[in-house]
C-alpha positions as CSV (number, residue, x, y, z in Angstrom):
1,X,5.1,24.3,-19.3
2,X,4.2,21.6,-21.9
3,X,3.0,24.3,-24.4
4,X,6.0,24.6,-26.1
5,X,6.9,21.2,-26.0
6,X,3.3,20.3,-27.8
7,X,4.1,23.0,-30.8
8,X,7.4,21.8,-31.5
9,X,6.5,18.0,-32.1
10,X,2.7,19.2,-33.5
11,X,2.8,22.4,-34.8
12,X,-0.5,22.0,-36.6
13,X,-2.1,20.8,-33.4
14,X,-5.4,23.0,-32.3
15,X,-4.4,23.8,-28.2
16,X,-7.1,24.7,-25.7
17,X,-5.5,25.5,-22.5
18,X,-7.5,25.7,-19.5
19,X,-6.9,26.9,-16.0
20,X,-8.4,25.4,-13.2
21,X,-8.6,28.4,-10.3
22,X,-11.2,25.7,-7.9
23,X,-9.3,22.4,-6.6
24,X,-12.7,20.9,-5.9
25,X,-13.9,17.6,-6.2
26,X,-16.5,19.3,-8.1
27,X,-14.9,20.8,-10.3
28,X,-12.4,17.8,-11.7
29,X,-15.8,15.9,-12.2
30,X,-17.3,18.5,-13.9
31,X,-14.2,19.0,-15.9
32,X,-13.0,15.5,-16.4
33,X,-17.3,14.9,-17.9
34,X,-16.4,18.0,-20.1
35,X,-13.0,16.5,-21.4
36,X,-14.3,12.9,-21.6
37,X,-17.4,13.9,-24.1
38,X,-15.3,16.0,-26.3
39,X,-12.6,13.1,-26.6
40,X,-15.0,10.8,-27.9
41,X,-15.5,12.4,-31.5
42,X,-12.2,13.7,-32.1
43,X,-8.5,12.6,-31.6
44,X,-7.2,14.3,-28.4
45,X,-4.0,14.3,-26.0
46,X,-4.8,15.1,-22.9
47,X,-2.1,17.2,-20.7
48,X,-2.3,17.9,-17.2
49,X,0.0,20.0,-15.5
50,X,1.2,20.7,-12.1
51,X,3.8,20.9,-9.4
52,X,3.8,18.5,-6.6
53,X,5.5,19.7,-3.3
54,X,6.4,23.2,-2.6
55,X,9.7,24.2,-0.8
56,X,9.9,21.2,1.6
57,X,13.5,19.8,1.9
58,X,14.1,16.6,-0.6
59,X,13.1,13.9,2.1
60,X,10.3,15.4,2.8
61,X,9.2,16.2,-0.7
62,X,10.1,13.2,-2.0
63,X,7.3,11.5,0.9
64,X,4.7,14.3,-0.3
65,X,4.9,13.8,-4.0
66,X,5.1,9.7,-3.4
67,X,1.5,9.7,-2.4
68,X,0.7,10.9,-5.9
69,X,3.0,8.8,-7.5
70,X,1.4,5.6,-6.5
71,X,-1.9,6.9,-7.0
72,X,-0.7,7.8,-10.6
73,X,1.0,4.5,-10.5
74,X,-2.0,2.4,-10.0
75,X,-4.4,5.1,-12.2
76,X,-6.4,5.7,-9.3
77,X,-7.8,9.4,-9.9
78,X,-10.2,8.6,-6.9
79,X,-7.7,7.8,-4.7
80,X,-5.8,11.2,-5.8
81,X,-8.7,12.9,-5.1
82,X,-9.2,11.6,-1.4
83,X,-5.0,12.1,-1.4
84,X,-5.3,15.7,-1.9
85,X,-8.5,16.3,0.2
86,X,-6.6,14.7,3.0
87,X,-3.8,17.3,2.4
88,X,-3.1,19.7,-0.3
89,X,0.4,20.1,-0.2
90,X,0.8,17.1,-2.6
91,X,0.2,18.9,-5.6
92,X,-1.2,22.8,-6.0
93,X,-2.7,21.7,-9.6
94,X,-3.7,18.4,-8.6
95,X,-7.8,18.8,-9.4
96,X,-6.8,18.8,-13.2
97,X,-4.6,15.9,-12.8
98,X,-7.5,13.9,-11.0
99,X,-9.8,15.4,-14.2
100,X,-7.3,14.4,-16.7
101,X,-6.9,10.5,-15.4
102,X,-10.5,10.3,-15.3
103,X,-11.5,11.4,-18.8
104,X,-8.5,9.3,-20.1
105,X,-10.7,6.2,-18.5
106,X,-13.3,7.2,-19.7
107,X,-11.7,7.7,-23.4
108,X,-10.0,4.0,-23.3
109,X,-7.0,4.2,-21.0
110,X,-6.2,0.8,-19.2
111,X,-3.0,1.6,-17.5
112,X,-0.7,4.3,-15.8
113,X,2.9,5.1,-16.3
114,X,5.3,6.9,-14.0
115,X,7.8,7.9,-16.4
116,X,10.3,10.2,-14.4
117,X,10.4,11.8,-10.9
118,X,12.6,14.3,-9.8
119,X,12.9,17.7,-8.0
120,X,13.9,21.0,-8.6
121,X,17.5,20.4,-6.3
122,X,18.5,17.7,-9.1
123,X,19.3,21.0,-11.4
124,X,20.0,23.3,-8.6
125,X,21.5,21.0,-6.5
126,X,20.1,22.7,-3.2
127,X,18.0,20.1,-1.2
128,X,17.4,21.9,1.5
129,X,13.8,23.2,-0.1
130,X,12.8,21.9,-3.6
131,X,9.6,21.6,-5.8
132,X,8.5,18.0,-7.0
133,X,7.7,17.5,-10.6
134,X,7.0,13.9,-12.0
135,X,5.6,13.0,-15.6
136,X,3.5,10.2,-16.3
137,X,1.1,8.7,-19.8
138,X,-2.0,7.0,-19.5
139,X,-2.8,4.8,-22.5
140,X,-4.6,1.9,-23.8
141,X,-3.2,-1.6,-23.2
């Protein structure tokens, strides 16, 4: 989704998309190691992207998709990662979100911004069964 967004304000910029098939503990460590080592010798943003909650009416999303939010909130990738171990339904690409906050760490990041929240019934206006999308930056103090 970001793709196009990235070429439009950096159209010289190099893009490696991954996707990650595995929402494994394992695999955001491995991956956030992977993304943390090759941050260190070059200039890198880091996106991750996923939905949060899936079809649940807006009450019920909005609950779902807050447990990520505060984790994001207080740039706890750990806590994310017990979050969606305890239940999945909080975000269907959430392994490369927990990779993504953990190589930022690694790379310098001090804090965690929320910057929007919404759900797919603020376009649509249908509430009765929405997705949950939410963007947030991690950055250096």
């Amino acid at each position: 989704m970001q793709l196009p967004f990235v070429r439009r304000v950096a159209p010289q910029a190099r893009i490696v998309p991954l996707l990650v098939g595995h929402q494994t503990e394992a695999t955001a460590t491995a991956l956030s190691d992977a993304l943390g080592k090759v941050g260190r010798n070059k200039s890198v943003v880091l996106i991750a992207s996923t939905d949060l909650s899936h079809y649940e009416n807006a009450t019920t999303a909005r609950a779902l998709d807050t447990v990520v939010l505060h984790q994001v909130e207080k740039f706890d990738p750990d806590g994310l990662q017990a979050a969606l171990l305890n239940n999945p339904q909080h975000a269907c690409g959430g392994g490369p979100a927990v990779a993504v906050m953990r190589a930022a760490r690694a790379l310098g990041a001090t804090r965690s911004a929320v910057l929007n929240y919404a759900d797919s019934g603020d376009v649509s206006g249908d509430k009765s069964s929405v997705v949950g999308y939410m963007a947030a930056a991690m950055s250096a103090a």
